[in-house]
PDB file of N, CA, C and O in Angstrom:
ATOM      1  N   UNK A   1       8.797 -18.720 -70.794  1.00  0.00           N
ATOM      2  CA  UNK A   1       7.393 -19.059 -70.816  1.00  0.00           C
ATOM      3  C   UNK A   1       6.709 -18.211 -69.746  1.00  0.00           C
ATOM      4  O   UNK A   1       7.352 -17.475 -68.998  1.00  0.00           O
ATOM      5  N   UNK A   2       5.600 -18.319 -69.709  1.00  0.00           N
ATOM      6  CA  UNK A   2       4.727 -17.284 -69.064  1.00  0.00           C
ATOM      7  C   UNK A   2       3.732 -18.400 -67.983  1.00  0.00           C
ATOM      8  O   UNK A   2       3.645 -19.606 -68.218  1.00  0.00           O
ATOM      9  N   UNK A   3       3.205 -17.881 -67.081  1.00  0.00           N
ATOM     10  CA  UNK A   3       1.944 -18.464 -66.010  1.00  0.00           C
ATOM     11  C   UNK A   3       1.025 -19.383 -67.377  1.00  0.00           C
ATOM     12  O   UNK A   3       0.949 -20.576 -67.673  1.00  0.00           O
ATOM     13  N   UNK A   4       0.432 -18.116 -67.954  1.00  0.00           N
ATOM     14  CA  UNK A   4      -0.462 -18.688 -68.558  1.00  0.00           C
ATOM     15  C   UNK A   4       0.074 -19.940 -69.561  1.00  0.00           C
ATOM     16  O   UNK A   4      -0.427 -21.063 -69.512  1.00  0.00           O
ATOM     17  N   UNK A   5       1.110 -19.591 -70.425  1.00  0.00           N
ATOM     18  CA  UNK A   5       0.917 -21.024 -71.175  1.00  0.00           C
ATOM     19  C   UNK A   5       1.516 -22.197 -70.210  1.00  0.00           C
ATOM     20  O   UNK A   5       1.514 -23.369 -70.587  1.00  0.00           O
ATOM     21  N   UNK A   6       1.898 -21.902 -69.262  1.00  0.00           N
ATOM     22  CA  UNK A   6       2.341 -23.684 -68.283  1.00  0.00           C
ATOM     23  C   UNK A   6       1.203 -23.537 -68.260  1.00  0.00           C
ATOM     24  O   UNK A   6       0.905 -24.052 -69.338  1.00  0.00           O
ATOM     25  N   UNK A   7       0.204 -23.177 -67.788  1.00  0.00           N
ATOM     26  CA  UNK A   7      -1.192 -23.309 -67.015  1.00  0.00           C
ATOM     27  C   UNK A   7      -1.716 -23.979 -68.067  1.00  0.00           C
ATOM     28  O   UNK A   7      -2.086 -25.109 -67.748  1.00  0.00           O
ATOM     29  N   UNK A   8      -1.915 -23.645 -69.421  1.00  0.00           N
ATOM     30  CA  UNK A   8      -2.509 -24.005 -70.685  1.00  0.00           C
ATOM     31  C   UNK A   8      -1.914 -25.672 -71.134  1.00  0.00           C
ATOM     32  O   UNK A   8      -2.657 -26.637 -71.312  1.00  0.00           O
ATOM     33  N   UNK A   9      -0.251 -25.684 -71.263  1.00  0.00           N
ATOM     34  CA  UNK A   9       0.242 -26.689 -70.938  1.00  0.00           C
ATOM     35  C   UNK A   9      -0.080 -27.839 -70.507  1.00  0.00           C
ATOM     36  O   UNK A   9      -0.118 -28.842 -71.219  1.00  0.00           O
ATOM     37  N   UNK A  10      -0.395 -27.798 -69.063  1.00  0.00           N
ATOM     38  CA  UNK A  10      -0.333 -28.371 -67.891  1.00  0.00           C
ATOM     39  C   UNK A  10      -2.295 -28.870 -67.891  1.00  0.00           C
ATOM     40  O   UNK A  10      -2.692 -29.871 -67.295  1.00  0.00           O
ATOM     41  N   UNK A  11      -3.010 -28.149 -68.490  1.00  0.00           N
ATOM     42  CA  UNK A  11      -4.432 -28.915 -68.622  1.00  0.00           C
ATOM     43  C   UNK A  11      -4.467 -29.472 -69.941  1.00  0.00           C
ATOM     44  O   UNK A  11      -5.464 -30.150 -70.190  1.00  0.00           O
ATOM     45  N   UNK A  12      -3.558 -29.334 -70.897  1.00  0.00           N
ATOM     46  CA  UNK A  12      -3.596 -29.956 -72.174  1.00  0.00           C
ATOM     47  C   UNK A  12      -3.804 -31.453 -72.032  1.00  0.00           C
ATOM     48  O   UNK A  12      -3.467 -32.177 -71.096  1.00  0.00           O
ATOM     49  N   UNK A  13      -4.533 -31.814 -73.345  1.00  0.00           N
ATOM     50  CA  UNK A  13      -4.677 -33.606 -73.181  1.00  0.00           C
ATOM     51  C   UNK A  13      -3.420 -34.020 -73.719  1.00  0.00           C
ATOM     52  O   UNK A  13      -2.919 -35.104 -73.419  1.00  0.00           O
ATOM     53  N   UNK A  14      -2.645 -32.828 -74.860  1.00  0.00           N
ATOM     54  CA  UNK A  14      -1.626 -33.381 -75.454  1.00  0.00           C
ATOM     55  C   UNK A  14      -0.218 -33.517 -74.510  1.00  0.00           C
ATOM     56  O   UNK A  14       0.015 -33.102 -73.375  1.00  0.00           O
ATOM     57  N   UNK A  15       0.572 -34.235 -75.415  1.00  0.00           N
ATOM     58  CA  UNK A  15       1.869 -34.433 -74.658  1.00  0.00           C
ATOM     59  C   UNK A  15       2.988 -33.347 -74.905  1.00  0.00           C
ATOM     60  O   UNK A  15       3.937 -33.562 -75.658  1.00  0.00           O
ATOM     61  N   UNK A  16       2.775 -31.939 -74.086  1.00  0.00           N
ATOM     62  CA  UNK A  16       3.782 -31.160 -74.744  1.00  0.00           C
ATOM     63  C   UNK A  16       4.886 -31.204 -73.762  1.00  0.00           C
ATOM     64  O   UNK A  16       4.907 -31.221 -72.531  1.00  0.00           O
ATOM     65  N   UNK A  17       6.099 -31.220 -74.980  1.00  0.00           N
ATOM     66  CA  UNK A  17       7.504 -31.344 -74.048  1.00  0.00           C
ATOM     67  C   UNK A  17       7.475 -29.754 -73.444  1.00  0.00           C
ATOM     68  O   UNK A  17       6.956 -28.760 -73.952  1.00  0.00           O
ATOM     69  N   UNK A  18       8.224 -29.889 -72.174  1.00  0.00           N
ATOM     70  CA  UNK A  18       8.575 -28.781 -71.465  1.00  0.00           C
ATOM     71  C   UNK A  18      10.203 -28.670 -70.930  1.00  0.00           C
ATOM     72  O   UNK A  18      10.366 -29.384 -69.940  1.00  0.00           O
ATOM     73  N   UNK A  19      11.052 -28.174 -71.219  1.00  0.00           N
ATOM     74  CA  UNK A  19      12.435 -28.308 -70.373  1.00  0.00           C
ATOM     75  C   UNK A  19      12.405 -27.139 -69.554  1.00  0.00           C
ATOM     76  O   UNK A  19      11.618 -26.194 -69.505  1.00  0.00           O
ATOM     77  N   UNK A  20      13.932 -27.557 -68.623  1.00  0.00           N
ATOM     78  CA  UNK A  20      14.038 -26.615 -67.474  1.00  0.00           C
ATOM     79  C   UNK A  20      15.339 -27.046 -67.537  1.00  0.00           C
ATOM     80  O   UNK A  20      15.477 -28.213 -67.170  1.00  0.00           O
ATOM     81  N   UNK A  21      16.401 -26.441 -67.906  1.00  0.00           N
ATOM     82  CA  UNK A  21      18.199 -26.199 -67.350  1.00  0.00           C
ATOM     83  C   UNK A  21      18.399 -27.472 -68.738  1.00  0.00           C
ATOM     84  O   UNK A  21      19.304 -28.304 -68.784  1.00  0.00           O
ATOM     85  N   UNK A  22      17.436 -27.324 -69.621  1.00  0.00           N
ATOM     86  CA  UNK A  22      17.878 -28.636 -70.730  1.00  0.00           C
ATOM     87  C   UNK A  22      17.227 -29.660 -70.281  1.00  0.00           C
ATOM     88  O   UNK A  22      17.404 -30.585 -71.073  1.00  0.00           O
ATOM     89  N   UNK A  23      16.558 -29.978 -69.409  1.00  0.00           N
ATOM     90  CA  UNK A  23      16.127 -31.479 -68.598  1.00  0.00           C
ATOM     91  C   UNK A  23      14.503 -31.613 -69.305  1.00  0.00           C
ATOM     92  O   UNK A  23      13.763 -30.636 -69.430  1.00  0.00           O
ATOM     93  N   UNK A  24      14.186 -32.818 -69.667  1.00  0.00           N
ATOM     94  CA  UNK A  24      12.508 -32.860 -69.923  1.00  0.00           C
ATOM     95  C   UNK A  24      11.342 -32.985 -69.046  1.00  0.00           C
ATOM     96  O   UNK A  24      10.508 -33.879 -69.196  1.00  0.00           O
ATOM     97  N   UNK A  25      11.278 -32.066 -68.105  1.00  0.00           N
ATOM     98  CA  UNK A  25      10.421 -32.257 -67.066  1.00  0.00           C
ATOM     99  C   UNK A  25       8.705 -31.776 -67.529  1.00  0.00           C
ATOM    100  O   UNK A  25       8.329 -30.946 -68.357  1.00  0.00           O
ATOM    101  N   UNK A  26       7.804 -32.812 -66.478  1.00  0.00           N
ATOM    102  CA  UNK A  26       6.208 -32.538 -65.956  1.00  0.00           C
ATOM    103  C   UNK A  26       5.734 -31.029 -64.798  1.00  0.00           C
ATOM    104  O   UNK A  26       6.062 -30.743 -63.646  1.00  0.00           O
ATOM    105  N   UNK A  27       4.836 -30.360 -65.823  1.00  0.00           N
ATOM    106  CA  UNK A  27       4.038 -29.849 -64.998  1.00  0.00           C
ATOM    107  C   UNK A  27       3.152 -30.204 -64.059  1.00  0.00           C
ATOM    108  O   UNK A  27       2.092 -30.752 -64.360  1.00  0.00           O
ATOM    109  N   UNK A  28       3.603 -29.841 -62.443  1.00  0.00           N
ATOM    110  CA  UNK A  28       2.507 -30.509 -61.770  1.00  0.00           C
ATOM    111  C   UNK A  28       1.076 -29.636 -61.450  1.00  0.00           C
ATOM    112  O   UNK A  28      -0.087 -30.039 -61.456  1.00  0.00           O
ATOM    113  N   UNK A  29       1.626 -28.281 -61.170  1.00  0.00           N
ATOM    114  CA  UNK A  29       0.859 -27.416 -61.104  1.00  0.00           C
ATOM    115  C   UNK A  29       1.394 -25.823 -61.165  1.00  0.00           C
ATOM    116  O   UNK A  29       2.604 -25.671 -60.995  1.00  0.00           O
ATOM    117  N   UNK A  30       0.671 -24.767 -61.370  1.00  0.00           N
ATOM    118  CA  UNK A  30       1.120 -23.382 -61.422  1.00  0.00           C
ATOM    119  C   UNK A  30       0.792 -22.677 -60.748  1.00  0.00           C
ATOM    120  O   UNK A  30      -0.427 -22.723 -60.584  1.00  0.00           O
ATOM    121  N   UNK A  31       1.392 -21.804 -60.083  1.00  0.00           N
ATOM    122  CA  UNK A  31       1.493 -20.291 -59.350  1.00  0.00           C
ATOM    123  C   UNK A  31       1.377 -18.859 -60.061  1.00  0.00           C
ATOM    124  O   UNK A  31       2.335 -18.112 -60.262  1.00  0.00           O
ATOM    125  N   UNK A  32      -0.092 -18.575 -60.444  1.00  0.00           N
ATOM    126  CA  UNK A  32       0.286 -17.496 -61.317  1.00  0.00           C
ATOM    127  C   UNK A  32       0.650 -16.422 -60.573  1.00  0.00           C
ATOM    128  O   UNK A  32       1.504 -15.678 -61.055  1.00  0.00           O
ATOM    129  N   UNK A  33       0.126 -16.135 -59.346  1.00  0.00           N
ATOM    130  CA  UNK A  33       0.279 -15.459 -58.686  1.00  0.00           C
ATOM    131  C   UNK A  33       2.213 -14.911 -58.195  1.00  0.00           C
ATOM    132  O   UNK A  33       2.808 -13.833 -58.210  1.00  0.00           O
ATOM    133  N   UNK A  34       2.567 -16.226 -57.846  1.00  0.00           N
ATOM    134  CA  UNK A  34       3.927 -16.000 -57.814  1.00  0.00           C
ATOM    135  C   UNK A  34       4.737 -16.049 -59.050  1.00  0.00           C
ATOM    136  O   UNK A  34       5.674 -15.306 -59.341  1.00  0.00           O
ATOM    137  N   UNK A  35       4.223 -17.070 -59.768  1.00  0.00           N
ATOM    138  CA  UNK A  35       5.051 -16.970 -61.043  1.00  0.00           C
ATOM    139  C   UNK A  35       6.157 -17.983 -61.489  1.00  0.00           C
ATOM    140  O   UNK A  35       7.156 -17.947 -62.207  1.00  0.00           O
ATOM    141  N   UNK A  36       5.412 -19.025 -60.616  1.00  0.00           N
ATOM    142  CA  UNK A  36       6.367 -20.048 -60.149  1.00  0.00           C
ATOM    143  C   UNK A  36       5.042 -21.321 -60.823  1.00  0.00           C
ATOM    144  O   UNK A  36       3.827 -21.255 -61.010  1.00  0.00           O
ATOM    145  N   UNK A  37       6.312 -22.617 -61.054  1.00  0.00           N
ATOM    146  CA  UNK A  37       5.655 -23.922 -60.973  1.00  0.00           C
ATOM    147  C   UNK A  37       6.505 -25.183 -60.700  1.00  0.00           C
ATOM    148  O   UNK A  37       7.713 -25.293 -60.909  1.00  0.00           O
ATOM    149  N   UNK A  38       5.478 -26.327 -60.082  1.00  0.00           N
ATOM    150  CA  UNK A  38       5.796 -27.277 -59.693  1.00  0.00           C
ATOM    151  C   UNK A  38       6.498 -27.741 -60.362  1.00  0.00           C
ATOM    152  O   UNK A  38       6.493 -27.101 -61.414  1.00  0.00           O
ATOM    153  N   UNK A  39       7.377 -28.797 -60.411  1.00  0.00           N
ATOM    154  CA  UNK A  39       7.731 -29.701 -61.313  1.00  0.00           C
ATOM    155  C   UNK A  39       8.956 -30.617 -61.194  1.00  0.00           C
ATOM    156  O   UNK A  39       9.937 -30.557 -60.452  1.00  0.00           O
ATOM    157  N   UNK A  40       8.599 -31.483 -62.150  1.00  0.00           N
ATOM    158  CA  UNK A  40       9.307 -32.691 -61.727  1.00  0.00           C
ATOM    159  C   UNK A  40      10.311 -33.672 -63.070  1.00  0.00           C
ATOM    160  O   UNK A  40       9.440 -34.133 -63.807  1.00  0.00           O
ATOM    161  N   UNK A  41      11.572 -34.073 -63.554  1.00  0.00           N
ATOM    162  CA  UNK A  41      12.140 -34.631 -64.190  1.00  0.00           C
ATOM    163  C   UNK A  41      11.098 -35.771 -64.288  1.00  0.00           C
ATOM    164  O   UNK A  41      10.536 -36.475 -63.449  1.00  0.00           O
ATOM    165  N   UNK A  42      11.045 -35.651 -66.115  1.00  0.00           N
ATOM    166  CA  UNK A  42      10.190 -37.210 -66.932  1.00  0.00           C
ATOM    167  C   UNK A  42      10.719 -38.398 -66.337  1.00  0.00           C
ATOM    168  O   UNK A  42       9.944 -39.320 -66.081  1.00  0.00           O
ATOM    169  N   UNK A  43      12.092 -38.508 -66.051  1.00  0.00           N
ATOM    170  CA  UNK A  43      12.508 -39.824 -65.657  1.00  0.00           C
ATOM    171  C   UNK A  43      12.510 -40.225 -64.268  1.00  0.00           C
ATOM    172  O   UNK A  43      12.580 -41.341 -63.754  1.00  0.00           O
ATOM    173  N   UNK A  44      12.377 -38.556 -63.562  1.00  0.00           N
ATOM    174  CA  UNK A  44      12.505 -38.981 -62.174  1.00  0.00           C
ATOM    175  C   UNK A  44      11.542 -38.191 -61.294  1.00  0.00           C
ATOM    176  O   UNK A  44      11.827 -37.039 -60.965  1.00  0.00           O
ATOM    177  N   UNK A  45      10.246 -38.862 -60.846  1.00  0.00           N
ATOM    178  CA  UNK A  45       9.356 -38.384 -60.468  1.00  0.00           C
ATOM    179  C   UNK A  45       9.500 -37.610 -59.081  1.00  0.00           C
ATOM    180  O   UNK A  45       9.009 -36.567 -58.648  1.00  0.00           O
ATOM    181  N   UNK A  46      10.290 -38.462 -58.621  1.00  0.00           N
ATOM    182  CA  UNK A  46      10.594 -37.861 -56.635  1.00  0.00           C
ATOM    183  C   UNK A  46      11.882 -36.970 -56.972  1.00  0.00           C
ATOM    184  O   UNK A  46      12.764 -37.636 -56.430  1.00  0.00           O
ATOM    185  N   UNK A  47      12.292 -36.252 -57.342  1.00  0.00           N
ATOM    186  CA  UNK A  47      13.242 -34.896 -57.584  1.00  0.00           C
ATOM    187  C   UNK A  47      11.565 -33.850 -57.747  1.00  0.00           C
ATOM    188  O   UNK A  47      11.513 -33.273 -58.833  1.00  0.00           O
ATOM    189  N   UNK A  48      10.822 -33.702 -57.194  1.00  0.00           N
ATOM    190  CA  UNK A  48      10.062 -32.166 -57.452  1.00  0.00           C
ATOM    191  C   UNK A  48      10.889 -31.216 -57.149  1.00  0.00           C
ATOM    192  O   UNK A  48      11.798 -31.433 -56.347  1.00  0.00           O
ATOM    193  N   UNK A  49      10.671 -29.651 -57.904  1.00  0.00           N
ATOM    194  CA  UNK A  49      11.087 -28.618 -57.717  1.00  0.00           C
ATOM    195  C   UNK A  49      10.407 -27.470 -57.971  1.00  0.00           C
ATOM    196  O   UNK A  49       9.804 -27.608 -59.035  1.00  0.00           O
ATOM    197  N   UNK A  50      10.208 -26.319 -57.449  1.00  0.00           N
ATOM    198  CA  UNK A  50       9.777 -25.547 -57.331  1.00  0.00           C
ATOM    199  C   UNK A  50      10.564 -24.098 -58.424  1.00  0.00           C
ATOM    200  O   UNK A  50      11.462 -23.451 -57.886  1.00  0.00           O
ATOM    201  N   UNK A  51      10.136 -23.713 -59.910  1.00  0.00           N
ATOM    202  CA  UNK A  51      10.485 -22.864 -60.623  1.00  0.00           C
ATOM    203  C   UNK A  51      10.147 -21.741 -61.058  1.00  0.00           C
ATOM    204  O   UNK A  51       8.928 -21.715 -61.227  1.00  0.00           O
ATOM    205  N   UNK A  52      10.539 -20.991 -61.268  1.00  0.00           N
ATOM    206  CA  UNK A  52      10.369 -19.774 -62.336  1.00  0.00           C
ATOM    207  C   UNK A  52       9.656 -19.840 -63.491  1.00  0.00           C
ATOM    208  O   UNK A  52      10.307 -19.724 -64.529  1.00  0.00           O
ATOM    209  N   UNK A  53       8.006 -20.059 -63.605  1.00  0.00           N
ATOM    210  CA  UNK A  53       8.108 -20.181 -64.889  1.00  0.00           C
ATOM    211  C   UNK A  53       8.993 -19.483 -66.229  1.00  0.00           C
ATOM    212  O   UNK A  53       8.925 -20.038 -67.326  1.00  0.00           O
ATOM    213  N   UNK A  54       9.559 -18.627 -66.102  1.00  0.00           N
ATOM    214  CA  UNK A  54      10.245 -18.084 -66.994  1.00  0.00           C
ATOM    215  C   UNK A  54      11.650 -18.768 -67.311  1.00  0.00           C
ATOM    216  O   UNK A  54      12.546 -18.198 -67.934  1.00  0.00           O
ATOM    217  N   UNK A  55      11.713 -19.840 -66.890  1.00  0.00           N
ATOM    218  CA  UNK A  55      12.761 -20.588 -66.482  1.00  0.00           C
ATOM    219  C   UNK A  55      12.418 -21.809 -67.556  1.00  0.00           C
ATOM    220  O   UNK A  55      13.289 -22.403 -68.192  1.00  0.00           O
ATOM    221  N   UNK A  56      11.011 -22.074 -67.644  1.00  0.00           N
ATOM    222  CA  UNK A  56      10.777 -23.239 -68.634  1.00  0.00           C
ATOM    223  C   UNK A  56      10.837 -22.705 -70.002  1.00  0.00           C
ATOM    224  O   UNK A  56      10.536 -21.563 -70.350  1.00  0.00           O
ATOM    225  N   UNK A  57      11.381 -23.934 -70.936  1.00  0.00           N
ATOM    226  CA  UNK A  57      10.999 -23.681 -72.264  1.00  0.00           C
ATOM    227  C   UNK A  57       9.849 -25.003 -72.880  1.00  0.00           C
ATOM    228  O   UNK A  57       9.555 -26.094 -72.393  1.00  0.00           O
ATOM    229  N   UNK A  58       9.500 -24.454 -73.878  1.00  0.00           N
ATOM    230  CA  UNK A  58       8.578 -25.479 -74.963  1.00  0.00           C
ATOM    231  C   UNK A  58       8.970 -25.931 -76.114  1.00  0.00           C
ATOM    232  O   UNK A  58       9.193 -25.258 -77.121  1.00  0.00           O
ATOM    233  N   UNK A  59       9.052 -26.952 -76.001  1.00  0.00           N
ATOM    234  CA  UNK A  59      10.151 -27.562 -76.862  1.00  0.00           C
ATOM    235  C   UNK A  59       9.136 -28.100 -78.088  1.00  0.00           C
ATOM    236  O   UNK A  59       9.604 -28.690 -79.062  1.00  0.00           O
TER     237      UNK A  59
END
């Protein structure tokens, strides 16, 4: 995935799934600049991590 579609993603009203290593995680916010984004496991809110967007998929 790219900056822009987490970014697109991540202001959507809809509910789009996102994974990371297979896991169903929330966009919290994006780094286009670095290329990186926040984020956090659906089930487990306090694990945040800091990714690659190229690292997420859209499921």
């Amino acid at each position: 995935m790219n900056a822009n579609r987490a970014q697109q993603i991540l202001e959507s009203s809809k509910d789009i799934e996102v994974k990371h290593n297979g896991a169903s995680i929330w966009i919290q916010n994006v780094n286009s600049q670095e290329g990186t984004a926040r984020v956090y496991p659906r089930e487990n809110p306090d694990q945040e991590m800091t990714v690659h967007v190229q690292e997420l998929q859209e499921s």
